[in-house]
N, CA and C atoms as a LAMMPS dump frame, in Angstrom:
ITEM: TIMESTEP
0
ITEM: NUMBER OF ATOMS
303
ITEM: BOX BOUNDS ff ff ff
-5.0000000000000000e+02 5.0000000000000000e+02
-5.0000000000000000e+02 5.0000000000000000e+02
-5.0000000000000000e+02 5.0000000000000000e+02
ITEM: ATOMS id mol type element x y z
1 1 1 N 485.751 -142.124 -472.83
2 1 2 C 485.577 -143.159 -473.837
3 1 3 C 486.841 -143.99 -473.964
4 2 1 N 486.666 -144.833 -475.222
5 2 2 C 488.262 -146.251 -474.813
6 2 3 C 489.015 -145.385 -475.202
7 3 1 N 488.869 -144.123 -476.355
8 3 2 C 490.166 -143.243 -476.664
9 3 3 C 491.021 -142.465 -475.824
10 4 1 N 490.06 -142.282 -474.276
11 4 2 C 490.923 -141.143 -473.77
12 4 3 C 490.663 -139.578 -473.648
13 5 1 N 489.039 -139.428 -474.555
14 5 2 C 488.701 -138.156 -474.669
15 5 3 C 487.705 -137.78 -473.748
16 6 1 N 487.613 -138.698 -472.995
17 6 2 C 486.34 -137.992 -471.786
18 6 3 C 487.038 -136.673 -471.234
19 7 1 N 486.506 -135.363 -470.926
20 7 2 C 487.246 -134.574 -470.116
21 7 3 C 486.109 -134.163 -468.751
22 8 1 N 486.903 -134.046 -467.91
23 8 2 C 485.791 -133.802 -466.771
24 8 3 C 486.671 -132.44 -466.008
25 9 1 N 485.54 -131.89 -465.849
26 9 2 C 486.216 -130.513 -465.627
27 9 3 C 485.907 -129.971 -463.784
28 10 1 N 484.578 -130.612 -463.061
29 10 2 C 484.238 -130.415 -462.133
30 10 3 C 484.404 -128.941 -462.175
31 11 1 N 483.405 -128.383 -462.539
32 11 2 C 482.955 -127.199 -462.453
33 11 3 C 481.392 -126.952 -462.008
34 12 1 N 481.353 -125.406 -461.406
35 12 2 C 480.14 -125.29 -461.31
36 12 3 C 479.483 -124.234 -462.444
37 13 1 N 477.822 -124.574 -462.976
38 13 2 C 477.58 -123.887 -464.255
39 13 3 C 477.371 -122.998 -464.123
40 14 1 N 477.004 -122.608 -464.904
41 14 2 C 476.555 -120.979 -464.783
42 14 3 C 475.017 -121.158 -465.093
43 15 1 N 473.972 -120.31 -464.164
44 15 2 C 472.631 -120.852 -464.377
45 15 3 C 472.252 -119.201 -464.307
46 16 1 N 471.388 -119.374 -465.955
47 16 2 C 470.767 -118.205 -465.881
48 16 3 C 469.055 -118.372 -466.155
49 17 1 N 468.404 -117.598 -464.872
50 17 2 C 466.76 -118.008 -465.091
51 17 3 C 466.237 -116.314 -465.284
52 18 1 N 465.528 -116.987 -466.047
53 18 2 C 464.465 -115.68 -466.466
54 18 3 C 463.284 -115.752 -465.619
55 19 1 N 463.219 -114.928 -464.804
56 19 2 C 461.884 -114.815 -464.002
57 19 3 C 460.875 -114.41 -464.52
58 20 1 N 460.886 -113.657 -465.485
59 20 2 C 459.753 -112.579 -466.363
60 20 3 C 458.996 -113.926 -466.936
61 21 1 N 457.729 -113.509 -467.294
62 21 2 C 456.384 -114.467 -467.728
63 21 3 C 456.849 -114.202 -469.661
64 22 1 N 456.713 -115.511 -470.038
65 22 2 C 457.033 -115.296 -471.402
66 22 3 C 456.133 -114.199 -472.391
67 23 1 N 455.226 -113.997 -472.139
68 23 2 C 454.002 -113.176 -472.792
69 23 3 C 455.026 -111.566 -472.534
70 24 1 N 455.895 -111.128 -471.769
71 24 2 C 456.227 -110.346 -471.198
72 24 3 C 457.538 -109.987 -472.209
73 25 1 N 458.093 -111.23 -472.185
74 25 2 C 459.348 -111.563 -473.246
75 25 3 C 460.003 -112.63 -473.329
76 26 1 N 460.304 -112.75 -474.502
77 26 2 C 460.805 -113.93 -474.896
78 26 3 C 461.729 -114.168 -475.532
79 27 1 N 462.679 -114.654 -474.804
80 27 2 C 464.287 -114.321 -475.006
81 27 3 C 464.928 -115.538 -475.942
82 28 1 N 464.03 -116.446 -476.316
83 28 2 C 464.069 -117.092 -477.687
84 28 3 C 464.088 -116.102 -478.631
85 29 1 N 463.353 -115.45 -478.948
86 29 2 C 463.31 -114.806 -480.032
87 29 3 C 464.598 -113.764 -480.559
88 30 1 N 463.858 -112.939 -481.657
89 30 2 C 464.876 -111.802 -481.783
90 30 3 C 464.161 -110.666 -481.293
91 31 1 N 465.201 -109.656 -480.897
92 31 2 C 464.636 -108.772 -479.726
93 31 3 C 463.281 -108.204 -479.96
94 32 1 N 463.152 -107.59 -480.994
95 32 2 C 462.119 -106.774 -481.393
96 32 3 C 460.814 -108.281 -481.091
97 33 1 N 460.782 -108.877 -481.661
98 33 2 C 459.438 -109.702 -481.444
99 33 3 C 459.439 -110.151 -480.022
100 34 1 N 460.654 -110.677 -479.547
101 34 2 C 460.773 -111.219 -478.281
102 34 3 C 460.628 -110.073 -477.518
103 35 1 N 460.839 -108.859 -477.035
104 35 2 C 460.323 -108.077 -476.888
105 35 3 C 459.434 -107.24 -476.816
106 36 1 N 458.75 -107.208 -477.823
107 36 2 C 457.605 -106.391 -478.452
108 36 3 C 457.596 -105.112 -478.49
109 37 1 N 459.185 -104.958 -478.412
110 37 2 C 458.956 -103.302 -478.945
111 37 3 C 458.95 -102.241 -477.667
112 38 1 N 458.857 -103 -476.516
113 38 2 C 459.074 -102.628 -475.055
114 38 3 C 459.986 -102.506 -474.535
115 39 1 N 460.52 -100.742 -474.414
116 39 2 C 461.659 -100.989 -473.953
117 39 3 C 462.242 -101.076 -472.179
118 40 1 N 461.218 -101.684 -471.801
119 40 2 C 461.734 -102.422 -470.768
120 40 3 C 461.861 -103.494 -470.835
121 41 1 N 461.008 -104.771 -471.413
122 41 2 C 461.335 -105.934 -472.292
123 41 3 C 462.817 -105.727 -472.858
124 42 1 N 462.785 -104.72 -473.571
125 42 2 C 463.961 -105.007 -474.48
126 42 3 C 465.245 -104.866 -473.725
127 43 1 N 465.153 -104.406 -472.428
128 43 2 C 466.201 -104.324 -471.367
129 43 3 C 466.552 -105.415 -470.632
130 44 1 N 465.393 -106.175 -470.61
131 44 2 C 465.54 -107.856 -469.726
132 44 3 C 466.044 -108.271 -471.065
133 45 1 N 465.621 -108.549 -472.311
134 45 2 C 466.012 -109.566 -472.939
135 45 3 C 467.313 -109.047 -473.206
136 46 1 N 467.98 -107.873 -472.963
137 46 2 C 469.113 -107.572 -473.916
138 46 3 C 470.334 -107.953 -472.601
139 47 1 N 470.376 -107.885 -470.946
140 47 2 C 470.746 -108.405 -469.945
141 47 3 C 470.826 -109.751 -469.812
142 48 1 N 469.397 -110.552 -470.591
143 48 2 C 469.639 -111.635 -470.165
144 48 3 C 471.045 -112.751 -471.36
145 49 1 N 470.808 -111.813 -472.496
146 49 2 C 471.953 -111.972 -473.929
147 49 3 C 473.185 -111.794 -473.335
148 50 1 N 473.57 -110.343 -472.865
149 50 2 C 474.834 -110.11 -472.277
150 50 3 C 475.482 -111.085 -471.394
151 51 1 N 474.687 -111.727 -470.452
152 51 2 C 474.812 -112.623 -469.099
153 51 3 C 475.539 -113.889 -470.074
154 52 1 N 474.45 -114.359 -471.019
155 52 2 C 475.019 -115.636 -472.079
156 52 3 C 475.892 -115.233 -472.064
157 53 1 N 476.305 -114.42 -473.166
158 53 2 C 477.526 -113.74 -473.543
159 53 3 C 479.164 -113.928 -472.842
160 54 1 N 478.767 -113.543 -471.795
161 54 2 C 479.917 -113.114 -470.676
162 54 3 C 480.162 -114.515 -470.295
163 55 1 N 479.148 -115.304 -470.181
164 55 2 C 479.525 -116.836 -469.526
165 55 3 C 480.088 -117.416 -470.628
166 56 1 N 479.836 -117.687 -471.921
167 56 2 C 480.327 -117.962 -472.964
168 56 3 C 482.008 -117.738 -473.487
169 57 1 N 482.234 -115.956 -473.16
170 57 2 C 483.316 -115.43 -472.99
171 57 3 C 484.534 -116.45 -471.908
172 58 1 N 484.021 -116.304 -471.164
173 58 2 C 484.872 -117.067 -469.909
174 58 3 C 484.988 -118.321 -470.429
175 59 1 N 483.883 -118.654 -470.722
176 59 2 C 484.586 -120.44 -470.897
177 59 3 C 485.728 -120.955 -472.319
178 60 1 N 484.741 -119.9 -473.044
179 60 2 C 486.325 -119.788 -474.344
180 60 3 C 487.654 -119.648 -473.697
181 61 1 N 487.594 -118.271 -473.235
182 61 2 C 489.012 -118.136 -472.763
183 61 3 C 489.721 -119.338 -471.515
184 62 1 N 489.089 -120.204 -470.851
185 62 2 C 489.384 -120.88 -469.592
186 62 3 C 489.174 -122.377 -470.138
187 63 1 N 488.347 -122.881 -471.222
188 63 2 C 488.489 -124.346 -472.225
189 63 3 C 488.932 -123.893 -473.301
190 64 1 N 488.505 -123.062 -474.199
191 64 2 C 488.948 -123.624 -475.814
192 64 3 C 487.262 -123.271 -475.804
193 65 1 N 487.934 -123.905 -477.401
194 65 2 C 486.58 -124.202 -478.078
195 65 3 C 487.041 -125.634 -479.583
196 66 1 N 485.832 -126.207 -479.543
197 66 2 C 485.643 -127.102 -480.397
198 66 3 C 485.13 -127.281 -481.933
199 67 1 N 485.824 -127.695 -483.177
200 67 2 C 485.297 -127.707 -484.485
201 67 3 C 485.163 -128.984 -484.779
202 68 1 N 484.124 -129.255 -485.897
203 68 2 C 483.474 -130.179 -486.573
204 68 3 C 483.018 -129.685 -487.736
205 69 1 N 482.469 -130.778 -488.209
206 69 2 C 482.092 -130.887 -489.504
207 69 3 C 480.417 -131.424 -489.592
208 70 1 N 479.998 -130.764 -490.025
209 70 2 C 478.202 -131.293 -490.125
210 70 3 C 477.849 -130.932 -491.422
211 71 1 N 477.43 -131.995 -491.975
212 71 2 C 476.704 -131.914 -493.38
213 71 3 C 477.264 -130.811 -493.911
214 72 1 N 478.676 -131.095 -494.324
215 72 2 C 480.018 -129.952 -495.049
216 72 3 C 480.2 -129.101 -494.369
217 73 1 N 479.419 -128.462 -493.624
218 73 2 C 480.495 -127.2 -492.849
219 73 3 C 480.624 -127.38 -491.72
220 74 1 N 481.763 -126.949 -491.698
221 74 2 C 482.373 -126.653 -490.057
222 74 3 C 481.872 -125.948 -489.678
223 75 1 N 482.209 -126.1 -488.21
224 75 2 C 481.458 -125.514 -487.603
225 75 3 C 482.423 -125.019 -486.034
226 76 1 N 482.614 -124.269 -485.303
227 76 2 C 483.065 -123.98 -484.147
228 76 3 C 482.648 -123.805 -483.31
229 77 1 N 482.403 -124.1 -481.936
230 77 2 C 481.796 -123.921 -481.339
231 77 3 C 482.729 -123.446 -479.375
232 78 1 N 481.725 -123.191 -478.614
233 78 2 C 482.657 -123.229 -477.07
234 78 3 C 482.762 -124.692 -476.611
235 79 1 N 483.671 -124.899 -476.142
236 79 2 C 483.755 -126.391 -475.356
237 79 3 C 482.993 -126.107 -473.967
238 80 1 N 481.272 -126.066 -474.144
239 80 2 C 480.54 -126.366 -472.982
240 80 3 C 479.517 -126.698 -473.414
241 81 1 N 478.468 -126.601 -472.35
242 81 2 C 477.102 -127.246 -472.848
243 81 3 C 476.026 -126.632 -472.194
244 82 1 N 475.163 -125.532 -472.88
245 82 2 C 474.089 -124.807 -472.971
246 82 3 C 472.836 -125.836 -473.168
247 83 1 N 471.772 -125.407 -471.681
248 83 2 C 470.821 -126.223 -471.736
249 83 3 C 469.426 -124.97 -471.424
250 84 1 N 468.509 -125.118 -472.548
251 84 2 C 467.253 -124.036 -472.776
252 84 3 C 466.59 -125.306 -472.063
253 85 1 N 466.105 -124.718 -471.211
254 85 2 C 465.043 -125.707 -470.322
255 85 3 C 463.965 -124.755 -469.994
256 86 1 N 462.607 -125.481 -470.126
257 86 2 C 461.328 -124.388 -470.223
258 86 3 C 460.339 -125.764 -469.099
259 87 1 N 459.268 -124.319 -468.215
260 87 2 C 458.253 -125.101 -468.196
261 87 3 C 457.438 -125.578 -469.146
262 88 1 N 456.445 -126.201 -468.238
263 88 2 C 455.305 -126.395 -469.218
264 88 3 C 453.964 -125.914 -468.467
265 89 1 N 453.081 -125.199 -468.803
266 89 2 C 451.938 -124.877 -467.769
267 89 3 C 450.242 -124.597 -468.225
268 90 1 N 450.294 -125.584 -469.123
269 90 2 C 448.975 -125.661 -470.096
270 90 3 C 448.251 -126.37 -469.33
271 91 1 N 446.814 -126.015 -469.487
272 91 2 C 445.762 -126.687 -469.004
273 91 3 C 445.765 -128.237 -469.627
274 92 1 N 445.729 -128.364 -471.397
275 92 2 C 446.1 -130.137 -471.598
276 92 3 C 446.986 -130.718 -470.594
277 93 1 N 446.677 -132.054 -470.766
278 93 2 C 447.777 -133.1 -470.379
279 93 3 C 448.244 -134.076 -471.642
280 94 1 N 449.64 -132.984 -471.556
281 94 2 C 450.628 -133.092 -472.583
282 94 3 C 450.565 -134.746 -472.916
283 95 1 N 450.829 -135.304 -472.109
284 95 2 C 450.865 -136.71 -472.086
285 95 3 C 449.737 -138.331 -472.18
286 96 1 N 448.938 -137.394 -472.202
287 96 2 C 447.542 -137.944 -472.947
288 96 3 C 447.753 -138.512 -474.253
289 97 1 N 448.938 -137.762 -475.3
290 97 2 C 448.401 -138.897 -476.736
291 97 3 C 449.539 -139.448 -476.867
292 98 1 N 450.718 -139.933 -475.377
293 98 2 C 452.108 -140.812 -476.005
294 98 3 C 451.697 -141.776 -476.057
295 99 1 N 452.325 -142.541 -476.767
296 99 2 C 452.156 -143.904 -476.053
297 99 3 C 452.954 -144.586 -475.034
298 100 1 N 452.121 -145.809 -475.051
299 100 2 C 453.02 -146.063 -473.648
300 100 3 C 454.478 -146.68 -474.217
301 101 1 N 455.181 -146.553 -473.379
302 101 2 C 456.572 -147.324 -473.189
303 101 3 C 456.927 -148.543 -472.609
């Protein structure tokens, strides 16, 4: 930006995919529901937490981390950028009631 604060780090991310079928588990959730109480479920979802975790870990210690302020509280956060990206695999077509652009 004109200030000087762009930072570019050229790194590569860290990509974590869940292969398991969401009905199976769902690592949105909190364990027990996202899970269902399965403790083999509860072994993928609790691996796939740790994995966050550890990548999270590293980047604190190797950037920092960043605070702000949102509607009064601060807030802290890691200096990176976590992206939840999902299919979509419904019989509708999602895109049937946009409008156009």
């Amino acid at each position: 930006d004109s200030e000087g604060n762009d930072i570019v780090f050229n790194q590569i991310p860290y990509l974590v995919i869940n292969h398991l079928h969401r009905s199976k588990v769902d690592v949105n959730r909190e364990k027990g529901a996202g899970a269902q109480d399965d403790p083999i479920a509860q072994q993928a979802w609790q691996a796939y937490h740790d994995f966050i975790a550890k990548a999270q870990t590293f980047i604190r210690q190797s950037y920092g981390t960043v605070r702000t302020e949102t509607w009064g509280d601060e807030i802290e956060g890691v200096l990176g950028l976590v992206l939840d990206i999902h299919g979509y695999s419904g019989s509708k077509d999602w895109r049937r009631n946009q409008a156009s652009i």
